[in-house]
C-alpha positions as CSV (number, residue, x, y, z in Angstrom):
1,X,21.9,-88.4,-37.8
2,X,24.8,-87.5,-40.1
3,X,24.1,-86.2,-43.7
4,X,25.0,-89.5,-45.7
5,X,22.4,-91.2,-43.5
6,X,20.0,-88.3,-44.6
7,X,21.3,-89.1,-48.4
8,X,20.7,-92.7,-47.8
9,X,17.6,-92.3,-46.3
10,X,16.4,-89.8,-48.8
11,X,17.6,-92.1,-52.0
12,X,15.6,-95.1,-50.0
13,X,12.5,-92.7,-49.8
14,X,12.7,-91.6,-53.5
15,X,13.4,-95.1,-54.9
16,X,10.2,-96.0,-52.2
17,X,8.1,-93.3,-53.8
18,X,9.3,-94.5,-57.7
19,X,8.1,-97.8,-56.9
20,X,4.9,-97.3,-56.0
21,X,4.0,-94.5,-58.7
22,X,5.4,-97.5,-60.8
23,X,3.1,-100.0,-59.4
24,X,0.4,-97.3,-59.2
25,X,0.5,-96.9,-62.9
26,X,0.7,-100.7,-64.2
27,X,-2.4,-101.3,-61.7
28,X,-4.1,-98.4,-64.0
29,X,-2.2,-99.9,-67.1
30,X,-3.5,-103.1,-66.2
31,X,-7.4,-101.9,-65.7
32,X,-7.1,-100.0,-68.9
33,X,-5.7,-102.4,-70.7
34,X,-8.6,-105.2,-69.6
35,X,-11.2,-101.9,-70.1
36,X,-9.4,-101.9,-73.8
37,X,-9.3,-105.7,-74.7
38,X,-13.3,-106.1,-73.2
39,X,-13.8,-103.3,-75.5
40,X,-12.4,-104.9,-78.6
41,X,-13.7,-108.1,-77.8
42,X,-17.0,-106.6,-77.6
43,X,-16.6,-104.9,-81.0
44,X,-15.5,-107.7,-82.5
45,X,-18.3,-109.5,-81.2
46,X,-20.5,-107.1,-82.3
47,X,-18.9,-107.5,-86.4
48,X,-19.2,-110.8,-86.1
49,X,-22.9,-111.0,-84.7
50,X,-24.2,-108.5,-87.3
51,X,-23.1,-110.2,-90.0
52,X,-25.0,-112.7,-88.9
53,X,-28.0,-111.3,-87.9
54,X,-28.1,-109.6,-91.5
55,X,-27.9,-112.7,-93.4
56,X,-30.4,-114.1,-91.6
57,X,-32.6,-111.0,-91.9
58,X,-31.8,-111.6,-95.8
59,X,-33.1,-115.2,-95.3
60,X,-36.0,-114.7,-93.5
61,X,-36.6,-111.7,-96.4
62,X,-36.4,-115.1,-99.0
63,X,-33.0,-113.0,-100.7
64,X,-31.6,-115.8,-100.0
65,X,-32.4,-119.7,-98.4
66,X,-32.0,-120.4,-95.1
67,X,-28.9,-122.9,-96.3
68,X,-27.5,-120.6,-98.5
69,X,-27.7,-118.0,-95.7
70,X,-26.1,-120.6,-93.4
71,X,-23.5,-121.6,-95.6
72,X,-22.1,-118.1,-96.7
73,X,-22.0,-117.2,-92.5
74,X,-19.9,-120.5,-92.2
75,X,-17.6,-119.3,-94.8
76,X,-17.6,-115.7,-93.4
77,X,-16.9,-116.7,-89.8
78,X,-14.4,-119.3,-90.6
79,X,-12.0,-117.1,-92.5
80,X,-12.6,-114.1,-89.7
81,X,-9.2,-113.8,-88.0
82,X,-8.0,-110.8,-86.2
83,X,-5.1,-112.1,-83.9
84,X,-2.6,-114.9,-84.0
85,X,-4.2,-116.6,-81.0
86,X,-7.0,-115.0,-80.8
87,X,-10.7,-115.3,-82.8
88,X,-14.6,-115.4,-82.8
89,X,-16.5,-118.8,-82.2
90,X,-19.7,-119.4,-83.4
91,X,-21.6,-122.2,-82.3
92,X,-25.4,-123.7,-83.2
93,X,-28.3,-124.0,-82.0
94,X,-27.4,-127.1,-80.6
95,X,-24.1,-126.1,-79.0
96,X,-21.8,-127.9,-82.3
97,X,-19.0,-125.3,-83.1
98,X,-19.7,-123.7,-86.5
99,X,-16.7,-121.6,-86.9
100,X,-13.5,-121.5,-85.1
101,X,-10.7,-119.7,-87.7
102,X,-7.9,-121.0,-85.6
103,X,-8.7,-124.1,-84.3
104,X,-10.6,-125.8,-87.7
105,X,-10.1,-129.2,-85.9
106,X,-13.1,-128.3,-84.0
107,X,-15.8,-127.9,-86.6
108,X,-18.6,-130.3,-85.7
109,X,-17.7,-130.6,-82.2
110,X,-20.0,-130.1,-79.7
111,X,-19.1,-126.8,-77.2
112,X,-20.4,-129.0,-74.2
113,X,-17.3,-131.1,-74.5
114,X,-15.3,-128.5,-73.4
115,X,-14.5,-128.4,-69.7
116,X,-13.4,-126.4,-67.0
117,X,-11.0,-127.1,-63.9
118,X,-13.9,-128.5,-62.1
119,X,-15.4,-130.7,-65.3
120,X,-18.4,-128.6,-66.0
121,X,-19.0,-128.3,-68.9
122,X,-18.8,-124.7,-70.6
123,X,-21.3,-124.7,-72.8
124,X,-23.7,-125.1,-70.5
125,X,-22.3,-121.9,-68.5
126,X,-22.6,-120.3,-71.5
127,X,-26.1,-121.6,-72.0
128,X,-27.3,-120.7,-68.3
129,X,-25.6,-117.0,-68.8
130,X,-27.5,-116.3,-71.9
131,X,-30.5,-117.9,-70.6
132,X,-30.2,-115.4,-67.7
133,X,-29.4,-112.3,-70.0
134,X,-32.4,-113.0,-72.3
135,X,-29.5,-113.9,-75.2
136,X,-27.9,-110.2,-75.1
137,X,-25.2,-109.5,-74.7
138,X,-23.6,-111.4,-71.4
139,X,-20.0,-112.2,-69.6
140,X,-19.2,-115.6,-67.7
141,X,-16.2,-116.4,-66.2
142,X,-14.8,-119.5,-65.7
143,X,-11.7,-121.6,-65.3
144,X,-9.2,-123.8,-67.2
145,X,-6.2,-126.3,-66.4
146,X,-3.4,-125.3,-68.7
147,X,-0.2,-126.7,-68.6
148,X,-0.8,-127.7,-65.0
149,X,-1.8,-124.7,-63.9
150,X,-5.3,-123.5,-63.3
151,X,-6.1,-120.1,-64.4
152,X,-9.0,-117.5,-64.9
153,X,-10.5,-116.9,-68.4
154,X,-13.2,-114.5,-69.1
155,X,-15.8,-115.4,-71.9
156,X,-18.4,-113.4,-73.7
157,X,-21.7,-114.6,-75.2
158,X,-24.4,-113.3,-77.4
159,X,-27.2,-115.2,-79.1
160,X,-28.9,-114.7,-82.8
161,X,-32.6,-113.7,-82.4
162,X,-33.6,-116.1,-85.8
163,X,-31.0,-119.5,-86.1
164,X,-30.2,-119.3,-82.2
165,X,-26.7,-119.5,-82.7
166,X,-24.0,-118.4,-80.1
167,X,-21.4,-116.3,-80.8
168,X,-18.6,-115.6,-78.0
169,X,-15.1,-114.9,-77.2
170,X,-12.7,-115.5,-74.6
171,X,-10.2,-113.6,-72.4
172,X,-7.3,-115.5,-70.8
173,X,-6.1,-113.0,-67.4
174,X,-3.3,-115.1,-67.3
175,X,-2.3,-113.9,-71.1
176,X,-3.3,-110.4,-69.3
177,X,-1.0,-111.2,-66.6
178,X,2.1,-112.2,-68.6
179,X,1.5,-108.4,-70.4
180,X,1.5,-106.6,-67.3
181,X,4.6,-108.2,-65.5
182,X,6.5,-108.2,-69.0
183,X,6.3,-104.2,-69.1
184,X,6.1,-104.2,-65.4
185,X,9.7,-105.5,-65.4
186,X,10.9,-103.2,-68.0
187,X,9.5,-100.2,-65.6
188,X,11.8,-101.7,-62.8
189,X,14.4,-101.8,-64.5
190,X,13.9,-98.1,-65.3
191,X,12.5,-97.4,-62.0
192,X,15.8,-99.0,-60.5
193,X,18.1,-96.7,-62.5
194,X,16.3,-93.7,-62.0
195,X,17.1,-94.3,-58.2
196,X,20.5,-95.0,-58.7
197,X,21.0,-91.7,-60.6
198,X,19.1,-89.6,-58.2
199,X,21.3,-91.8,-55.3
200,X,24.7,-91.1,-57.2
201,X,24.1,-87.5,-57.7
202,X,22.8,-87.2,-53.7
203,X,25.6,-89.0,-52.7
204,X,27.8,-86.6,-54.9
205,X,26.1,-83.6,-53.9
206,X,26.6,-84.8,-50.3
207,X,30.0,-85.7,-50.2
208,X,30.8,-82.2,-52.0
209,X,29.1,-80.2,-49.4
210,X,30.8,-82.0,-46.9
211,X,34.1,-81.5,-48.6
212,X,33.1,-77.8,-48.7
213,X,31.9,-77.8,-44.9
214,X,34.8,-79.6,-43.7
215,X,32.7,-82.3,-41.7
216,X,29.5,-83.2,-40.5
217,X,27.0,-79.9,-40.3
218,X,26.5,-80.8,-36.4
219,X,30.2,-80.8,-35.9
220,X,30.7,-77.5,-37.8
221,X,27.4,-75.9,-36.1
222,X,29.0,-77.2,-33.1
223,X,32.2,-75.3,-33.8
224,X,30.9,-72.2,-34.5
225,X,28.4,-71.8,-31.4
226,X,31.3,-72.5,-29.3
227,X,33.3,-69.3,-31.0
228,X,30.4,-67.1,-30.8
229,X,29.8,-68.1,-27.1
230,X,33.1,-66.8,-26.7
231,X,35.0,-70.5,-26.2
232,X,38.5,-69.9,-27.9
233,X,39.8,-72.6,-26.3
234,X,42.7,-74.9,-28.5
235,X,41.0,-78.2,-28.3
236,X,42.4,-81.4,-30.2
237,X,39.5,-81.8,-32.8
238,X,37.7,-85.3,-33.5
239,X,39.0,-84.8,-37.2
240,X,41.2,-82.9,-39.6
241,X,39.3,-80.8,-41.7
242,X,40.7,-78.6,-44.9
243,X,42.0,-75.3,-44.4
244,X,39.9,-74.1,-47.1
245,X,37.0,-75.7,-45.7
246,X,34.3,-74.1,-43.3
247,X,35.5,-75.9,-40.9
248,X,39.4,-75.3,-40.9
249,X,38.5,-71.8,-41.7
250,X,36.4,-71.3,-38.3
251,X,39.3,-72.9,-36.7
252,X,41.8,-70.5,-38.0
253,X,39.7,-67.8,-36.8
254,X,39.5,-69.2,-33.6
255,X,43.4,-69.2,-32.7
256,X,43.5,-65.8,-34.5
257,X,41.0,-64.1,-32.1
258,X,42.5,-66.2,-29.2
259,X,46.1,-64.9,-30.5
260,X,44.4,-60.7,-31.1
261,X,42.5,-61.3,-27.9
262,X,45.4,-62.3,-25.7
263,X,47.5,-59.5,-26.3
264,X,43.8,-56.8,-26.0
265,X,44.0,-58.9,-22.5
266,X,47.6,-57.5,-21.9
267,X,47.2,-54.3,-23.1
268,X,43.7,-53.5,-21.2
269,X,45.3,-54.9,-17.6
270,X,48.4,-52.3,-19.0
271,X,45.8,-49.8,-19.4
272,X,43.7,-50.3,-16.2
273,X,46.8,-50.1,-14.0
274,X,48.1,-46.7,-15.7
275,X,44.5,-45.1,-15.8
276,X,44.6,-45.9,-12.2
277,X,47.7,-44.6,-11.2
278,X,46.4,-41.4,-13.0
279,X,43.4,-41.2,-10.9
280,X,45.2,-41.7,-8.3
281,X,47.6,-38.7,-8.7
282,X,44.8,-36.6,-10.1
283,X,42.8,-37.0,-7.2
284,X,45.7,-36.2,-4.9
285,X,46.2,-32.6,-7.2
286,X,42.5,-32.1,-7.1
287,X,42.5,-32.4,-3.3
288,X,45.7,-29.9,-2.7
289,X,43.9,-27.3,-5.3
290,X,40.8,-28.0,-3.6
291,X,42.1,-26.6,-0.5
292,X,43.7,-24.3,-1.6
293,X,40.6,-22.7,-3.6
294,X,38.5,-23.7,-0.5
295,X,41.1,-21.4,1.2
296,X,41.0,-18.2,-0.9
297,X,37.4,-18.4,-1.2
298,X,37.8,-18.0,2.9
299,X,39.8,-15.4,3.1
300,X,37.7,-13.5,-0.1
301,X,34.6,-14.2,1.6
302,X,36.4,-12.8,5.2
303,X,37.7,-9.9,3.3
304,X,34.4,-9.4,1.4
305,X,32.7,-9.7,4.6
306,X,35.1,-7.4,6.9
307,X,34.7,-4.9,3.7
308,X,30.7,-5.2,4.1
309,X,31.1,-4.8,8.4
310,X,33.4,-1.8,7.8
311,X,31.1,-0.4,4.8
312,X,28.2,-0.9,7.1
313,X,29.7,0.5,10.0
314,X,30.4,3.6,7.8
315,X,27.1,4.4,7.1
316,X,25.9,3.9,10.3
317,X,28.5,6.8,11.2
318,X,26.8,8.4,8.4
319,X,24.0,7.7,9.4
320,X,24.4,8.7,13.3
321,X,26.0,11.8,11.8
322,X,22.9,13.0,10.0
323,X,21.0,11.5,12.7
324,X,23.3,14.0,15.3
325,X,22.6,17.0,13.1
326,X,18.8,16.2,12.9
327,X,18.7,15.8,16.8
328,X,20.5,18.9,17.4
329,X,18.3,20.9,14.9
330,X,15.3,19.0,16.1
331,X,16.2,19.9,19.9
332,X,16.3,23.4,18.6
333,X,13.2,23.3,17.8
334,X,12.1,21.1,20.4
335,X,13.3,24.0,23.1
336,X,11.2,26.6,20.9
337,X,8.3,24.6,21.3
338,X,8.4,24.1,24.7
339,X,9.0,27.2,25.2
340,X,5.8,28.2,23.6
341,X,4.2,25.4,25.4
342,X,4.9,26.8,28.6
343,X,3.5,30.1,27.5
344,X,0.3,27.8,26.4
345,X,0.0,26.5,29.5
346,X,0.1,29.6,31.5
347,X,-2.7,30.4,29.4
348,X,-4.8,27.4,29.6
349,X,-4.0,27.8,33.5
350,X,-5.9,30.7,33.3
351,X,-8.6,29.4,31.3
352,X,-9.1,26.5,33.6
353,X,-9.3,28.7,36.0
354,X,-12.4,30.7,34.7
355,X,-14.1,27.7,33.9
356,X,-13.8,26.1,37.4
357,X,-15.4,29.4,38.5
358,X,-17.9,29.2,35.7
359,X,-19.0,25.7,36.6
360,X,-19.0,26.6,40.8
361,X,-21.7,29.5,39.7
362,X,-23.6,26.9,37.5
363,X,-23.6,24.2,40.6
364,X,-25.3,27.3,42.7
365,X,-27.6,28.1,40.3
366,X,-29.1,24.4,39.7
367,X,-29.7,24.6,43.5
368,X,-31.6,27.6,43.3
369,X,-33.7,26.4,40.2
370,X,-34.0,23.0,42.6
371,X,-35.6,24.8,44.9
372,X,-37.6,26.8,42.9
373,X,-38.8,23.2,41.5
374,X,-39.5,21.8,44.9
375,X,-42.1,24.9,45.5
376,X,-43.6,24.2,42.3
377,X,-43.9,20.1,43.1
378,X,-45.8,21.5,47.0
379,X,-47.8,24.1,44.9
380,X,-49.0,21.3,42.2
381,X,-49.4,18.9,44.8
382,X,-52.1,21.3,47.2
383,X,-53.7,21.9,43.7
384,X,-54.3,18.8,43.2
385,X,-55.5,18.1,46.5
386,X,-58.0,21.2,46.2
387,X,-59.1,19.8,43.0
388,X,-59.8,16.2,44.2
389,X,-61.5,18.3,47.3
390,X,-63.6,20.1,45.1
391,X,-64.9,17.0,43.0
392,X,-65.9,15.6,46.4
393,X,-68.1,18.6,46.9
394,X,-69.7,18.6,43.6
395,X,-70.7,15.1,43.4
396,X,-72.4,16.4,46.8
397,X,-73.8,18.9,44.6
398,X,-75.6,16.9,42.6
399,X,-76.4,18.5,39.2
400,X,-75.7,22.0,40.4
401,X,-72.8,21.0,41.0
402,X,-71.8,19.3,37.4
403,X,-70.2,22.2,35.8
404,X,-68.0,22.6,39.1
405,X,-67.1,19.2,39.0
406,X,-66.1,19.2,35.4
407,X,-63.8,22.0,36.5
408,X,-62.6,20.8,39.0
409,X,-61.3,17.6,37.2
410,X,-59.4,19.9,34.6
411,X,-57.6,21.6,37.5
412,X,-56.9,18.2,38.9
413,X,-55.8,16.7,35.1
414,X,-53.2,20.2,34.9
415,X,-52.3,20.0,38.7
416,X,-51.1,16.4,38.0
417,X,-49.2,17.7,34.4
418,X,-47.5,20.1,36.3
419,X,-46.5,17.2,39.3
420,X,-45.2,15.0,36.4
421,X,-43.3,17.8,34.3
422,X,-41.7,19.4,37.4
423,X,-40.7,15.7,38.8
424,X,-38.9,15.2,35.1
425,X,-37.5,19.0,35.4
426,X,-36.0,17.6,38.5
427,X,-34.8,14.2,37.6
428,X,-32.8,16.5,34.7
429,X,-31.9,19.0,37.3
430,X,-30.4,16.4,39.7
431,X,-28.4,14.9,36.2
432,X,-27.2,18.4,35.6
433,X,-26.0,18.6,39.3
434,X,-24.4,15.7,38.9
435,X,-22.9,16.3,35.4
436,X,-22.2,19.7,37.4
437,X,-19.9,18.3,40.3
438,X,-18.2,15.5,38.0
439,X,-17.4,18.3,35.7
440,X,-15.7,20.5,38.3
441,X,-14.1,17.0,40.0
442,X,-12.3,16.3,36.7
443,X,-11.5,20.2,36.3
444,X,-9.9,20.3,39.8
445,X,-7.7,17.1,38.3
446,X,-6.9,18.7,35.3
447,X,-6.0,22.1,36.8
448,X,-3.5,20.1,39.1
449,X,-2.5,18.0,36.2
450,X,-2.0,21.3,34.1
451,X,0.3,22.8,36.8
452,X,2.6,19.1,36.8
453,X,3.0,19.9,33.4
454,X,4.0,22.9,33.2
455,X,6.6,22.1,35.8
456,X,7.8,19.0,33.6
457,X,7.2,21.3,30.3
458,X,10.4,23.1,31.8
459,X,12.6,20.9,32.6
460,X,11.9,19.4,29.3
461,X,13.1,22.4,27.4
462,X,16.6,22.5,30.2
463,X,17.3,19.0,29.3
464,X,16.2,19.5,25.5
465,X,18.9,22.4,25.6
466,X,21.8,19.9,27.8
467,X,20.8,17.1,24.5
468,X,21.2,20.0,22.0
469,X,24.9,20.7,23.2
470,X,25.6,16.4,23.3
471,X,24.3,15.9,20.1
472,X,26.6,18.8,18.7
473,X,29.2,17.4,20.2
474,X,28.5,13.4,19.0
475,X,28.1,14.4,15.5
476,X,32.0,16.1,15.6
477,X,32.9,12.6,16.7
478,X,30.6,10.3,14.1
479,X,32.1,12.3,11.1
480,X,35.3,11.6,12.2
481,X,34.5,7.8,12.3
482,X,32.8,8.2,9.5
483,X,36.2,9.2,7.4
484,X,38.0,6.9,9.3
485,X,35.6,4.0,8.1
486,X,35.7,4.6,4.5
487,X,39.1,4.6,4.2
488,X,38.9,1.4,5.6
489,X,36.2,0.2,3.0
490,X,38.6,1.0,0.1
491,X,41.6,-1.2,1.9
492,X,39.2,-4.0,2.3
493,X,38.1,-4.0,-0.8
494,X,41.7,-3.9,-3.0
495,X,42.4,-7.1,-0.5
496,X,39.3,-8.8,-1.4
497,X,39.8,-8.0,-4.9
498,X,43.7,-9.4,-4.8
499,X,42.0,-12.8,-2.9
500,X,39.3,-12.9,-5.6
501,X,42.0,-13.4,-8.3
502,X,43.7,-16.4,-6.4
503,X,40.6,-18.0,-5.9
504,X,39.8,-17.4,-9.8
505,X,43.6,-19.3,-10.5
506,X,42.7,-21.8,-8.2
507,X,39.6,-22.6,-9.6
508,X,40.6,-22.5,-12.9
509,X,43.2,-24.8,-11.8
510,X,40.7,-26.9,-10.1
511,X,38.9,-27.5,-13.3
512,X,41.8,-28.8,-14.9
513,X,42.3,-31.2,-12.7
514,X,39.0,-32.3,-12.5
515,X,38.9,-32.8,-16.1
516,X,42.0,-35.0,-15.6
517,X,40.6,-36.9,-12.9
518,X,37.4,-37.2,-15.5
519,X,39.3,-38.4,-18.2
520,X,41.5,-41.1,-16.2
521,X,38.1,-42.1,-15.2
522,X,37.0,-42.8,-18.4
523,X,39.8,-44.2,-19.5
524,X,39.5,-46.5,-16.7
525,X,35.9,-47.1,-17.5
526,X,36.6,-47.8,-21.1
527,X,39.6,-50.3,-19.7
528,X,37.1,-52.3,-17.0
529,X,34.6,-52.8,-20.4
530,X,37.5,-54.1,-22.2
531,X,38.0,-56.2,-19.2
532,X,35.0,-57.3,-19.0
533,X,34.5,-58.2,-22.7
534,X,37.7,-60.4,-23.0
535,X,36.3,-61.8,-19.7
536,X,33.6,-63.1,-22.0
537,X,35.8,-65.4,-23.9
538,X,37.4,-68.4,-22.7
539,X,41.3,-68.5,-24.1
């Protein structure tokens, strides 16, 4: 929907809305102006039926006679105007019109020759109404053919509480309705311009914000999505707008960014290409100083390692050399203490010696103490026999044999101690013999042994003395190595340290043309987002 449509749409809606506040308010005009002509009516009324109450209250007080009091009310009521078209009847008791001020044609008539539409007669409506009220205050409508037309009236009633007479009033809603629609046409007319303003200025306010947008604010909305979605396209537009409107001014913007980004386009291809021919040579430099620092940092770590083999190597000769030295004076010594070990030996050999005859004289005396044992055991054993003998004969005895027998077992008791101590001084006898003959076995073994070792004891010291006169001789030799190697350290070293310096160039070389290669990279990084950004629009 385009905005005039909105402005017509919205003018329709407010001259809508005027309307019907406008017919909103006559309809409450129109009820509070029935409210306020029922309310006069009804004061009016209530004037006119007062007065006529007091004058008959003055009657009936004998102030004055009933036909006096009759005759000032008909002069009262018949001079009571209060509109041009409008007044208070009064009728009698017997429905014959008393007073009507504007119609005095009517005096002596009777009210029940009135009729309505139907030809009822409207005195008696009034009659039945008041009947029905009790004579207050009542309302009856009814209706009347005027000038060919039928229309509504509205009439109010009260009777007098003495005489009986009837005094009433009329309202006409046609009269009403003639009110309403005369200001309800003035309000139209009102209402109507008020919407033709408010529709002249929308239109006006429209037309100038279109004027200001160039076109409709879909087709300007339209426009500018397309630029900020990146469409730069030149299109042939629907419409010419003003430069100075939104509209021509988004399109000159367009072909100025499709213009700015055209040549960015150019210069970012320009700049990929050229970073990549730098990356391209910096990569080949990097490689050649590469290997060329990969190539130093050989040869230093061959020379550093050639330096470490050769400063190794001399102290090993070092090393060996003090190791020679200690061997010689340790063979020294060695050969003195063999020496004195032999002499040991020889002495031990004679100690052995002793002892083997020692433990040969012990062997023969266990035998003799075995023997003596075994005399013992035969001695202990014919002992006990004698004893068990002599038991035999005292129980014979009888009682003079008791003390005998009593004896006699004691004997037995030690004979059998002695049996049992001499069999346990032989069981450790026998172990001795035993411990005896093992000890001489093994000291037979170690006498042989002892004489092996002495032998070896001396060649040991002849070929500690042949080791004594190599090792002086190897240790001549190591030093010599030894000098020989250190002067090789220090060469190794002075190339290492010569290597180390080309590598140091080369790396530092290396590092610069790394940080070449990084920087074309980054400039070829920066030139694929530029890429990729123009990408974004479509020129």
């Amino acid at each position: 929907m385009s905005l005039k449509i909105k402005a017509w749409a919205l003018s329709i809606g407010v001259l809508v809305a005027l309307i019907l506040v406008m017919f909103t308010g006559l309809n409450v005009m129109r009820d509070m102006s029935a409210k306020d002509n029922r309310a006069r009516i009804e004061q009016l009324m209530t004037s006119t039926y007062l007065s006529i109450v007091q004058l008959e209250n003055m009657a009936a007080s004998g102030k004055l006679s009933e036909e006096q009091a009759k005759a000032i009310a008909t002069q009262i009521l018949r001079e009571n105007k209060y509109h041009k078209s409008e007044y208070v009847y009064v009728t009698d008791e017997k429905l014959n019109f008393v007073a009507t001020p504007l119609d005095p044609q009517l005096h002596g008539t009777s009210f029940n020759e009135f009729k309505d539409a139907k030809g009822g007669s409207v005195g008696a409506l009034a009659v039945a109404a008041l009947n029905k009220s009790g004579g207050a205050l009542t309302e009856y409508p009814w209706t009347s053919e005027r000038e060919g037309k039928v229309v509504d009236l509205l009439s109010v009633a009260q009777r007098t509480p003495r005489w009986g007479w009837i005094v009433g009033n009329g309202v006409s809603f046609a009269e009403a309705d003639a009110r309403f629609w005369a200001t309800a046409k003035w309000e139209v007319v009102i209402c109507l311009a008020i919407a033709a303003v408010v529709a002249f200025l929308l239109l006006g306010t429209v037309r100038s914000i279109l004027r200001d947008l160039g076109g409709e604010p879909a087709e300007v909305l339209k426009l500018v999505q397309a630029v900020a979605d990146g469409d730069l396209q030149d299109k042939r537009e629907q419409h010419q707008a003003s430069q100075s409107s939104i509209y021509g001014s988004v399109l000159r913007m367009r072909s100025s960014l499709r213009e700015v980004l055209t040549q960015l386009s150019q210069a970012v291809n320009t700049l990929h290409h050229t970073s990549d021919d730098i990356v391209s040579r910096a990569q080949d430099s990097n490689r050649l100083i590469e290997a060329q620092g990969n190539a130093a940092t050989r040869i230093a770590q061959t020379a550093e390692s050639f330096a470490e083999q050769t400063r190794s190597a001399a102290d090993q000769a070092a090393t060996a050399r003090q190791q020679s030295e200690s061997a010689t004076q340790i063979s020294a010594k060695g050969l003195t203490v063999i020496s004195s070990a032999v002499t040991r030996f020889a002495d031990i050999e004679q100690a052995v010696g002793d002892t083997q005859s020692s433990i040969d004289d012990l062997a023969q005396r266990v035998a003799s103490i075995s023997a003596v044992i075994a005399v013992i055991r035969d001695v202990a054993d014919q002992t006990n026999l004698l004893a068990l003998n002599a038991a035999i004969e005292a129980a014979r005895a009888g009682d003079m044999g008791r003390g005998f027998a009593v004896v006699a077992d004691e004997v037995r008791k030690l004979a059998e101690r002695t049996s049992s101590a001499t069999q346990e001084i032989g069981q450790t006898i026998t172990a001795v013999q035993g411990s005896g003959q093992n000890a001489k076995s093994r000291m037979d073994d170690m006498f042989i042994q002892l004489k092996e070792g002495i032998r070896q004891a001396k060649e040991g010291g002849e070929a500690v003395k042949a080791i004594r006169q190599e090792t002086e001789a190897t240790s001549i030799v190591v030093g010599a190595i030894g000098n020989a190697l250190s002067a090789q350290v220090g060469a190794s070293l002075q190339i290492r340290n010569d290597v180390d310096e080309v590598a140091q160039s080369s790396s530092g070389t290396m590092s610069a043309a790394q940080g070449t290669v990084g920087a074309a990279h980054s400039i070829k990084s920066v030139s694929t987002q530029l890429a990729s950004l123009v990408q974004k629009f479509r020129l």
